[in-house]
N, C-alpha and C positions, 0 to 999 in steps of 0.2 A: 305815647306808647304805640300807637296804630304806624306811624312810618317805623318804629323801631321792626313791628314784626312783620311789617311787607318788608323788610330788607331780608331779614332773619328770610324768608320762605324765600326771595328770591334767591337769594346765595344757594340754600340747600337745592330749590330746580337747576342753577346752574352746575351746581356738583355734579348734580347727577346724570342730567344731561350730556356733559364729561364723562362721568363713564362711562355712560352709554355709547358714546361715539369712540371713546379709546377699546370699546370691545365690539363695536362695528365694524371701527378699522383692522382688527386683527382676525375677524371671521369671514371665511370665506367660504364659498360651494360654486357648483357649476353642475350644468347637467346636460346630457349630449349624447345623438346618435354615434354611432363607428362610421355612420354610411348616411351619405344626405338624400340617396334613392338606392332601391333595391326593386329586382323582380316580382313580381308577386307570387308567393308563396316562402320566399325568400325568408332567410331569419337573418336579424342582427340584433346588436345590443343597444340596451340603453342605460349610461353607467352617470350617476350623479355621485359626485365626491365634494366633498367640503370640510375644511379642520376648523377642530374645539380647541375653542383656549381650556385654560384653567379655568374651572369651578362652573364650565355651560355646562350644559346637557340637551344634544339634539333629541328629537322622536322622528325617528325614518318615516316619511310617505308607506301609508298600506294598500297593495293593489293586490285586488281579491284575480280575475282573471282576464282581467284587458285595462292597459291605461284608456285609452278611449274608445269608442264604439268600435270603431274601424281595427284599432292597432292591439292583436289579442297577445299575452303570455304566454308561451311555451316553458319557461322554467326561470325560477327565482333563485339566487345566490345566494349567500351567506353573506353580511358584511367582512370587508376585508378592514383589518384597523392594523397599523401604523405609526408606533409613539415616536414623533420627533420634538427631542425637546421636551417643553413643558403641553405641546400641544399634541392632539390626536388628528392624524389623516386616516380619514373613513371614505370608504368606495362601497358603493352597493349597484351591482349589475342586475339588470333583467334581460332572458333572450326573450323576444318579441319578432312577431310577421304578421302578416295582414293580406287575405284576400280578396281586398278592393281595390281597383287601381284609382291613382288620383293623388291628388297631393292632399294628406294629413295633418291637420294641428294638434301641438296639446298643448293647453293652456299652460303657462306658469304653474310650476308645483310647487305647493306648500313645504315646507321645512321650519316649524315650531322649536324654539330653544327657549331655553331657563336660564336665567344667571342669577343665583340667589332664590330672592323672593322674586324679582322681577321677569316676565316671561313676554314675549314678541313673535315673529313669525318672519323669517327669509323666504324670497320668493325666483325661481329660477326666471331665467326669460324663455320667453313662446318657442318652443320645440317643433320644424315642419320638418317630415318625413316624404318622399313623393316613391311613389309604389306603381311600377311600370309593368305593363301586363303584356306577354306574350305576343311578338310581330307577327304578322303573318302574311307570307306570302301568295298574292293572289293569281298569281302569274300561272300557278302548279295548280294540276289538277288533284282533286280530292282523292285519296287512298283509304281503303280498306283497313279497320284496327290490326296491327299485328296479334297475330294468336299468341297465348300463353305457351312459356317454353318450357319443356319437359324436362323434370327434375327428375336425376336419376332415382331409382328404384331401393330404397333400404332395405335392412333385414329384418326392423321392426313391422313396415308393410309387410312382406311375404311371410312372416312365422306363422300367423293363423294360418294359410293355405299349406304352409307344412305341414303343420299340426292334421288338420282334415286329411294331406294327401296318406300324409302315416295310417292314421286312424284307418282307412279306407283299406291300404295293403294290409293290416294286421285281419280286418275282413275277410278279405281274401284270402289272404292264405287258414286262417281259422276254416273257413268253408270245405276249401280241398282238401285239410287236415280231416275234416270230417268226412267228406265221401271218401278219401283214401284208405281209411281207419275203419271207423264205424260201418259203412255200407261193408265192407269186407268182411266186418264182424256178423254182421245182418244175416251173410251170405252164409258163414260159417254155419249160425242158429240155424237156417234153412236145413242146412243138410242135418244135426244134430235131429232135428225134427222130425225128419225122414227115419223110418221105423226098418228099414232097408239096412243092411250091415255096410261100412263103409266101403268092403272092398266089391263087392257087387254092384253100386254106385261108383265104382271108378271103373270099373271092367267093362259095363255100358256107357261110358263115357272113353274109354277108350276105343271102343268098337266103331260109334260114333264120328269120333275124328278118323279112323281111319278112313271111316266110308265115305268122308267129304272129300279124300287125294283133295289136300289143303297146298302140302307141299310141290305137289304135281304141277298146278301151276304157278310156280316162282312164287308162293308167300310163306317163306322160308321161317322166318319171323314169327309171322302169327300162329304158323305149326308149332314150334317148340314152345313160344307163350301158353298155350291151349294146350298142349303135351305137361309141361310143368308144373302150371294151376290145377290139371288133374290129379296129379302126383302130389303135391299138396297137400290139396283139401282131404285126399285118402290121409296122408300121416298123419295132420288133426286130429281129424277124427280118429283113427285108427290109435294113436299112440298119445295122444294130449298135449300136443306142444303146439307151438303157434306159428306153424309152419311158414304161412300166409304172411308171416311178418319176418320172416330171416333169411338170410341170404343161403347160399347152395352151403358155405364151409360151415353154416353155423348148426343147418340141420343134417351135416353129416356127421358131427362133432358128437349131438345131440342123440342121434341113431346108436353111433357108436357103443354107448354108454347102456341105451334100451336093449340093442341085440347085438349080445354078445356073441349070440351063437351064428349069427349072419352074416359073416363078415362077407362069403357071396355076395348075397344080397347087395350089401353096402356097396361092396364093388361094383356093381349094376349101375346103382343108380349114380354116382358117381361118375361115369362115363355118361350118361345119360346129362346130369347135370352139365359136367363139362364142355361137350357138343352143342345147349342150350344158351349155355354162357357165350360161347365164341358165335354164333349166329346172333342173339339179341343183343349182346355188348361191343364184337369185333366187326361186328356185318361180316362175319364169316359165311361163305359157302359151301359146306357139306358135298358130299356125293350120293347118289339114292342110295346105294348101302346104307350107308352112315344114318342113314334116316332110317329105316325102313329098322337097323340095329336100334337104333336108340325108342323104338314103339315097343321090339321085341324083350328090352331092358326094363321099359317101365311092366310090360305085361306080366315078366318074370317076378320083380320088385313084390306086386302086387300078389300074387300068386303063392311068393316064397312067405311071407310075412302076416294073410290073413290068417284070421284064428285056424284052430284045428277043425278039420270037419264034425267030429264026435261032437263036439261042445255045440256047434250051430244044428245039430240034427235035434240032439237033448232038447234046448231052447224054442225049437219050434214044434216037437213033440207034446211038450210042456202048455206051449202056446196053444194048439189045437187040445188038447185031452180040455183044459181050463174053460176054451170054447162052447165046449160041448156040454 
């Protein structure tokens, strides 16, 4: 019985044996740079392919972030698979560089297959790599690092400095808004405050400017300014409109309407205005009449229009007896 079943086991190792070797001769792999040297810093590939028969099953090589010390990964592929046939052609790339120079080895890689119950391991042959580092000629003299080059300017950089430049004009002009407004209004209150009757306060105020011959010497300008601020601040006060803030048609419009029975008057000052207008707006040049008319227009103005004397004698009558 003992030779019957050394035979029996030899025949089944030689089966198997056989198939072993009819599924060695049908498996194949390979594995190989693109480039047998590169630069250093240089990237290429490293692509191993090899086809499954029916009923293998490979396990890819797993490289976490460099096949060997030297040679590191930059980026892993995807397998590419291939049905031909009854078999599978499978490629699997990795890009890799290396900044050593020198010539690199990598061992034989493993590639583990299955056939059935039966499992083995394929093995690539010795992969060298040679990685050549930058000539340099010695002959040249040593130069300076080039400076960095200047990237144009976006709109993303400049909008914060928009942003502040805005903010900053809106300042501004808020400010002048305010002295031009408010201080004016200031000015108004001053005179309200003043216990003086308005037209009495412009009558010494006109006297005032006369007695400076402002116009006499060539500041034609600043006469009628100072001529018409006077005149003003009297209507204000005098009548309640906001003289200090409208233009010549707006406070003759305005007059209009108050004194019906002055249209004189109106007329006065209207030529008065007009005179003022064409010197501070046209650089108009006047003639010394025409000035000398337009003092005697506001004086009348002023004259024709304060209260009635009875009424101001009563009140300060009134004033003194209450004193007393």
């Amino acid at each position: 019985m003992k030779p019957k079943i050394f035979v029996k086991a030899t025949w089944f190792g030689l089966l198997i044996a056989g198939c072993m070797n009819g599924y060695s001769q049908t498996i194949t792999m390979k594995a190989a740079f693109d480039s047998s040297s590169i630069l250093i810093g240089d990237q290429v590939k490293l692509r191993m392919e090899f086809d499954q028969p029916p009923k293998a099953v490979f396990l890819l090589p797993v490289f976490n972030d460099t096949i060997t010390g030297q040679i590191k990964i930059v980026k892993s592929f995807p397998p590419d698979t291939v049905k031909s046939g009854d078999h599978l052609h499978i490629r699997k790339e990795y890009l890799v560089t290396s900044f050593d120079s020198g010539s690199h080895r990598v061992p034989p890689i493993a590639f583990p297959f299955q056939i059935g119950q039966l499992k083995d391991t394929l093995h690539s042959s010795e992969l060298v790599i040679k990685v050549n580092s930058l000539p340099v000629d010695t002959t040249k003299d040593f130069r300076d690092v080039k400076p960095p080059l200047k990237a144009p300017v976006t709109l993303a950089e400049i909008w914060p400095y928009l942003l502040i430049g805005f903010g900053i004009c809106c300042i501004v002009i808020l400010v002048i808004w305010y002295f031009m407004v408010y201080r004016k209004k200031d000015k108004i209150a001053g005179f309200k405050k003043n216990l003086e009757p308005p037209h009495i306060i412009a009558l010494r105020e006109l006297d005032s400017l006369r007695g400076e011959k402002i116009w006499q010497t060539g500041k034609q300008k600043l006469y009628y300014t100072r001529l018409t601020e006077i005149i003003r601040v009297y209507i204000e006060q005098r009548f309640g409109i906001y003289a200090l803030e409208m233009t010549s048609d707006e406070i003759l419009q305005a007059l209009n309407v108050i004194l019906l029975e002055e249209k004189a008057s109106i007329e006065l000052l209207r030529n008065m205005f007009f005179t003022a207008d064409w010197v501070k707006f046209a650089k108009g040049n006047p003639l010394p009449d025409e000035n000398e008319i337009s003092m005697l227009n506001a004086y009348q103005f002023v004259n024709n229009t304060k209260p009635v004397a009875s009424t101001i004698e009563a009140s300060t009558e009134n004033q003194t007896e209450s004193n007393q």
